[in-house]
C-alpha positions as CSV (number, residue, x, y, z in Angstrom):
1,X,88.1,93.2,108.2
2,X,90.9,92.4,106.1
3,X,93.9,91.3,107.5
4,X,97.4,91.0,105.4
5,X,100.2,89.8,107.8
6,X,103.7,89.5,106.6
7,X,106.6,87.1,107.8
8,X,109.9,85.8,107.1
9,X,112.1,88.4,107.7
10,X,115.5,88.9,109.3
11,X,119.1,89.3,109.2
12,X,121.0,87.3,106.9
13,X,124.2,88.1,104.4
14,X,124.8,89.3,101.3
15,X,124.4,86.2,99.3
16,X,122.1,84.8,101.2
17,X,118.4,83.7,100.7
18,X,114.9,84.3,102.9
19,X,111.8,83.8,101.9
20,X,108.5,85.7,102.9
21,X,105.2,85.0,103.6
22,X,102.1,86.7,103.6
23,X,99.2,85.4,105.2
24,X,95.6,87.1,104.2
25,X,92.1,87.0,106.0
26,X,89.0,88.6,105.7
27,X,88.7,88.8,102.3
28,X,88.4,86.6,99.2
29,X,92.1,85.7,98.6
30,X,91.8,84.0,95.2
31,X,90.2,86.7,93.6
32,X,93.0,89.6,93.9
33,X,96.2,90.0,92.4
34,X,98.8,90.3,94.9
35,X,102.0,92.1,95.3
36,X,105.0,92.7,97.3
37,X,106.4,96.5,98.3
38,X,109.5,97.4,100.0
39,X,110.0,101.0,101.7
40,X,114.0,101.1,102.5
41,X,115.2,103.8,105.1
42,X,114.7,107.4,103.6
43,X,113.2,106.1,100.1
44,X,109.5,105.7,99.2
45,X,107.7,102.6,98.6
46,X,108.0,100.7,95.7
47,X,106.6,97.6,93.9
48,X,109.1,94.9,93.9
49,X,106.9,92.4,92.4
50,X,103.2,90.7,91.6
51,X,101.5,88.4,90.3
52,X,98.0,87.6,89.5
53,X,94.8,86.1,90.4
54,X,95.5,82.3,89.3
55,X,99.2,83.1,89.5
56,X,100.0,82.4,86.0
57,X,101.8,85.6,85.4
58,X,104.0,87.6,87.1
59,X,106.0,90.6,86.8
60,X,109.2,92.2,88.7
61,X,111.2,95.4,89.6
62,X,114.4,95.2,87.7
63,X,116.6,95.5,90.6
64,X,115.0,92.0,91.8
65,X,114.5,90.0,88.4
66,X,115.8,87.0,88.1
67,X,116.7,87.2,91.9
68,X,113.1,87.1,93.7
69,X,110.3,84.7,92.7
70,X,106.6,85.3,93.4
71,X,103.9,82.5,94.7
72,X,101.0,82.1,95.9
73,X,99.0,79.1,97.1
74,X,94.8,80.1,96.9
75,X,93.9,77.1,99.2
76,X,95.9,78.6,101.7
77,X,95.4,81.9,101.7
78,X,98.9,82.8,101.3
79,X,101.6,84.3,99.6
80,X,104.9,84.1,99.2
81,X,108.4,85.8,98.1
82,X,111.2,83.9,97.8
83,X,114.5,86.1,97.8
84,X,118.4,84.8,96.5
85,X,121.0,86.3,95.9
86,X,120.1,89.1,98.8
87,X,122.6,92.5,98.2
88,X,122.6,95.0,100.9
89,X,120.6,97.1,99.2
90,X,117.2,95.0,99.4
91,X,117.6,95.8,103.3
92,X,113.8,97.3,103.8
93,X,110.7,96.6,105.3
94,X,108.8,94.8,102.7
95,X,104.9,94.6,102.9
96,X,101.9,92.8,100.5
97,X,98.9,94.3,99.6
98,X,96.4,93.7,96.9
99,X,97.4,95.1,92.8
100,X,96.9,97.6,92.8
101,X,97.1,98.5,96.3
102,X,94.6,99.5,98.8
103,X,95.0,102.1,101.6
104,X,93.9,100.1,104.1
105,X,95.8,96.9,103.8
106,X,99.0,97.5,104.7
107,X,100.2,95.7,107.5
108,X,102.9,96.2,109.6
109,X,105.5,95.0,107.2
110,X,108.6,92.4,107.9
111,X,112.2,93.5,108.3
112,X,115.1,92.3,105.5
113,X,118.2,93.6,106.3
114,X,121.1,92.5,104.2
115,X,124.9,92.6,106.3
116,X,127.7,93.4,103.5
């Protein structure tokens, strides 16, 4: 069963920087392109960024570019999202899945919310 299970939320201010993880079993890591999703309060869910198998390319919602940078290490299983520059308005639960996206792998998410 796979199991995507995000981390590295919490509170911080505008300005400031957290970084995400995203820690995958169950399933051949190395061989799917990843992404992160964010679903703010009232909004739908939307790509903020991904990146691919080897993680050689990468691509990003405008509202994040040149803000958040997408990783991944294969040998661990694991990726990451590594947010500057935070505005209020990147306060959502963000989430990873495979990309594109599978039904059944989102996890419970990880809280960012942004204080002005």
């Amino acid at each position: 069963q796979v199991q995507l299970v995000e981390s590295g939320g919490g509170l911080v201010q505008a300005g400031g920087s957290l970084r995400l993880s995203c820690a995958a079993s169950g399933m051949i890591f190395s061989i799917n392109a990843m992404s992160w999703y964010r679903q703010a309060p009232g909004k739908q869910r939307e790509l903020v960024a991904a990146i691919t198998r080897d993680g050689t390319d990468t691509n990003y919602a405008v509202a994040v570019k040149g803000r958040f940078t997408i990783s991944r290490e294969n040998a661990k299983n694991t990726m990451y999202l590594q947010m500057n520059s935070l505005k209020p308005e990147d306060t959502a639960v963000y989430y990873c899945n495979t990309y594109p996206t599978r039904w059944d792998y989102w996890g419970q998410g990880t809280q960012v919310t942004v204080s002005s």
